[in-house]
C-alpha positions, 0 to 999 in steps of 0.5 A: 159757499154755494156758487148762486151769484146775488149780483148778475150784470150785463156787461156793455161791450162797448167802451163808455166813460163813468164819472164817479163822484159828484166833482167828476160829476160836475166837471163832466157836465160842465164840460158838455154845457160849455160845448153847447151852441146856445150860449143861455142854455137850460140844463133839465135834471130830471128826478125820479121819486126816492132820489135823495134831494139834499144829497143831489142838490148839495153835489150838484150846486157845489160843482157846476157852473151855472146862473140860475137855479130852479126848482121844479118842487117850488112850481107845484100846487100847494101841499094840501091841494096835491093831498086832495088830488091824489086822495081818491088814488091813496084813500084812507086804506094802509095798504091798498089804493087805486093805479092813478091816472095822474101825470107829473105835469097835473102836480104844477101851478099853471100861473106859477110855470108860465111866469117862471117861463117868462122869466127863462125868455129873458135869462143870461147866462146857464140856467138849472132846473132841477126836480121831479118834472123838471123836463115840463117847465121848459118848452125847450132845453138843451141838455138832460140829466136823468136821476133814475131810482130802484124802486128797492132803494126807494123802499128801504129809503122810506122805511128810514124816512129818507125820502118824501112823496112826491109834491109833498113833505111826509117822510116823517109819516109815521107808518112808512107803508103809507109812503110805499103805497103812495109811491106804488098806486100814484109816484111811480105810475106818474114818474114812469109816464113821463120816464117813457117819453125822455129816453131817447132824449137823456144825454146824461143818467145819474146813478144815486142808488148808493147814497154818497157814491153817485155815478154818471153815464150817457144816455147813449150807454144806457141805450146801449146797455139796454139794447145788449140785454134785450139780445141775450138770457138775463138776469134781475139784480135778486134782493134778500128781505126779512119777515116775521115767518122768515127762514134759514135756507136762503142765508147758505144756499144764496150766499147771503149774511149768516148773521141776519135774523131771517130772510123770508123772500127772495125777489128774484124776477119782478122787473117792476121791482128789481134792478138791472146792473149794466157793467161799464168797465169796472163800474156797475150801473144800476137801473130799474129793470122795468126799464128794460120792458119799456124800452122793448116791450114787444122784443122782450115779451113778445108780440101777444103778450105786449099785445095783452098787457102792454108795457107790464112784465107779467110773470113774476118769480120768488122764493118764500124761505121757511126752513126754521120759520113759521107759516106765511099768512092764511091769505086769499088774492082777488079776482079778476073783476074785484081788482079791476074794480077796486084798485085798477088792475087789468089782471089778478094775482094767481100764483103757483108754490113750487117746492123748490125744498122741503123738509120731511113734514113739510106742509101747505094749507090749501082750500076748504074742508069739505064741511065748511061753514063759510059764515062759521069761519068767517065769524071765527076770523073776526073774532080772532081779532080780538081772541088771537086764536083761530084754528085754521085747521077747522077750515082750511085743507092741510096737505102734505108735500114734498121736494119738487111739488107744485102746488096751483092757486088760482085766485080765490083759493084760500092758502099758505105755505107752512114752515120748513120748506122754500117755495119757488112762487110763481105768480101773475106780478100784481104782487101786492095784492095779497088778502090776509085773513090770519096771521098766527097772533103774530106782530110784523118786523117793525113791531106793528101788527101786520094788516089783515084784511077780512073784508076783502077777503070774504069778497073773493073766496071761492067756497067750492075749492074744498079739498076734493076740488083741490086734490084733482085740480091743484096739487101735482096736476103734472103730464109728460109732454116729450121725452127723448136722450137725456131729456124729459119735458112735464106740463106742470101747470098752471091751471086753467083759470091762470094765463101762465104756464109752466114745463119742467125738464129733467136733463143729463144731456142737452134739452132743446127749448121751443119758444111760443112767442111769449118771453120765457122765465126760468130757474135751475131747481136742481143740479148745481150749474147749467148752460144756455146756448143758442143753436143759431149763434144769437147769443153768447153763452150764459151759465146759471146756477142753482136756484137762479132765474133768467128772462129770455127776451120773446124775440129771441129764437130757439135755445138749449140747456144742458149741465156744465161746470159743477153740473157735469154728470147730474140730473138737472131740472129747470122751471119755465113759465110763459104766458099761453097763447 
């Protein structure tokens, strides 16, 4: 067992009560309603898209009080009329769509809103409105439950076809990736604009990531544990998933079940995706860490990365786990323009591979050879189709590497990382837009072949990174930038068409770490365990551990690392990115 921690908090220090189960639940709300002054009061439970409905529904009407119930789902357009609004966003594509612009308030029947209005001026007595916009119905309520959701949980519960889209009834949709790319290009977009509005107004936070087991806090808590975690080093709930090319390092090395099949990806800092756990005594709720970056987008990213990119969280972590796999796919990723112009993106996804292990033998496909026939390849690709057979090798570079190289791949880059090694993937976060030209003959985890995308594809390959472009510019671009006692600092990347940079420090002894106004995302890629203090005393310190990631908020100052615990007398190193000024 290694000492890497899959289940990091924030612990709120002050003292906050938890209701847990749906009787607790209800008796805590029936209590804060009783204590209103409005005697007809309208309770507001705002949901986002993934929570269960049957299971909330069923708690909730079971244990409080109330006169009449509403809900929200039964003031929305038809089915087929939502369908038609959101088709120009979803499209007929299994994977790709376009960032909506739509808000939840566009998914309602004005008629149907204003006579349910009406009918609320006359009401008696408690009145419930429950649903995903749920907040838009009443010009005025007197008390907020929010339902939030992991957009994790969300994924697993579509892949079971627990949960609908919103404002429709698809979760028997045969092919789940529709439900997620609807949840990705449109629900969440909308739910997050009307999130962003109701923060400082929740009185209560439902937690129902873990069906059957709901929890409840304050909104004040929540506010609470977000301004505790802005404050301090963090880190993301990481979560483990297989795939077709998946590997065995991550089973030890993370602590994670040795009689899983595979795992493939680590999803370590994607703030979009991943949850944060804020520890309330005993009890750990979980909330969607892009919350966070809502909440303090200047604080956390600093004031010229908010200034760039808004409330989006730019960096993004992970590890690809090989080791007794196979290859990833042979993919490309868009360029900027393409992905602004075709699915409404600010900014691409240009990526790095850091080896964060490798076997001897170990190899990457990057680039083209220097002979290349682009309409030859592209023809053979097409074919393979077909055939299933490509010879990757024909085309595309194939170059050897080691433990500790870092390997640039900025968009249009033709790559993929070969088997028995873990890549630390440090990339731009429009994560999904991944371009696959072949995928070795090989069918996905649910049995279906895996997309493969030729046509975007051929859009955005940059024929010219043949392999003498990618020896000098790509593979272990790497300089001393400081050194002194103890202590080594190397610009690692990335390359000058990416906006991230990274900066490896090798260390014995404590290494002092410069902020350039830009949040900071780190990980330990050697030695077994280290420390992270601040020099002014701004925050407790925070111990991490091998192959662990941590955000340190822009707004913080300065801060040091050296080895600790188990780490004592080692040569440790850590991986930073921010984004350049």
């Amino acid at each position: 067992m290694t000492n890497f921690n899959n289940k990091p908090f924030v612990e709120v220090k002050q003292a906050f009560d938890v209701a847990r189960g749906w009787a607790s639940i209800c008796q805590s709300l029936n209590l804060a309603i009783q204590n209103l002054e409005n005697k007809k009061p309208i309770v507001v439970i705002e949901t986002y898209q993934g929570v269960i409905h049957e299971e909330l529904v069923e708690g909730l009407q079971n244990g409080l009080q109330y006169d009449q119930w509403v809900e929200a789902s039964m003031l929305m357009k038809p089915e087929e009329e939502i369908r038609q609004m959101v088709y120009p966003d979803v499209t007929d594509d299994r994977i790709f769509g376009y960032l909506t612009r739509l808000n939840i308030d566009d998914y309602f029947d004005e008629h149907k809103v204003k006579n349910t209005q009406n009918l609320l001026a006359i009401s008696e007595g408690v009145t419930i409105i429950y649903g995903t916009g749920a907040s838009l119905i009443a010009a005025d309520y007197d008390l907020l439950v929010y339902a939030d959701m992991a957009r994790w949980e969300i994924q697993l519960r579509m892949r079971k076809h627990e949960v609908d889209n919103v404002g429709v009834k698809n979760r028997n949709t045969e092919d789940w990736m529709l439900l997620y790319k609807q949840g990705f290009f449109v629900d969440w977009r909308a739910c997050d604009r009307l999130k962003k509005k109701l923060f400082d107004k929740w009185d209560f936070v439902l937690d129902t990531n873990k069906a059957g087991e709901p929890k409840m806090v304050s909104g004040a808590a929540m506010r609470t544990g977000f301004e505790q975690a802005i404050n301090r080093p963090f880190s993301v709930v990481p979560f483990f998933d297989p795939g077709p090319w998946g590997g065995q390092w991550m089973k030890e090395k993370c602590n994670l079940d040795p009689s899983a099949v595979n795992y493939a990806w680590c999803f370590n800092c994607v703030p979009e995706e991943n949850s944060l756990f804020l520890k309330f005594g005993e009890d750990m709720i979980e909330s969607p860490s892009i919350n966070l970056v809502f909440r303090y987008p200047e604080k956390l990213l600093g004031k010229p990365v908010h200034g760039r990119f808004g409330d989006e969280f730019p960096i993004r972590y992970d590890l690809l786990d090989t080791f007794g796999g196979g290859n990833l796919s042979l993919q490309v990723h868009p360029l900027t323009e393409y992905i602004q112009e075709k699915f409404g993106m600010h900014y691409t996804q240009d990526e790095s591979y850091y080896m964060l292990d490798a076997k001897e033998g170990a190899f990457v496909y990057l680039g083209l050879k220097d002979d290349v026939n682009p309409d030859q390849m592209i023809d053979e690709l097409e074919a393979s189709k077909v055939s299933g057979k490509f010879d990757a090798e024909k085309h595309v570079g194939k170059w050897p590497i080691k433990k500790h190289d870092h390997v640039l791949i900025p968009a249009g880059t033709v790559h993929c990382s070969g088997e028995d090694s873990l890549v630390l993937e440090i990339s731009a976060t429009p994560y999904i837009f991944t371009f696959k030209l072949w995928d070795w003959g090989r069918l996905g985890m649910d049995g279906k072949p895996r997309p493969i995308n030729i046509e975007h594809g051929k859009a955005n390959i940059q024929w010219n990174r043949k392999e003498d472009y990618c020896k000098k510019e790509l593979i272990n671009a790497i300089e001393v930038i400081a050194e002194g006692d103890g202590w080594v600092e190397e610009r690692t990347g990335l390359h000058e068409r990416e906006f991230i940079e990274t900066r490896r420090h090798w260390f014995t002894k404590e290494v002092l770490h410069e902020r350039f106004n830009s949040v900071d995302v780190n990980c330990l890629i050697e030695g077994d365990e280290a420390i992270i203090e601040s020099p002014n005393h701004e925050f407790e310190p925070f111990v991490v551990h091998y192959a662990e990631t941590w955000i340190m908020p822009a707004h913080l100052g300065n801060y040091t690392i050296r080895p600790y615990g188990r780490g004592e007398g080692q040569k440790c190193g850590t991986l930073k990115a921010f984004v350049r000024s």
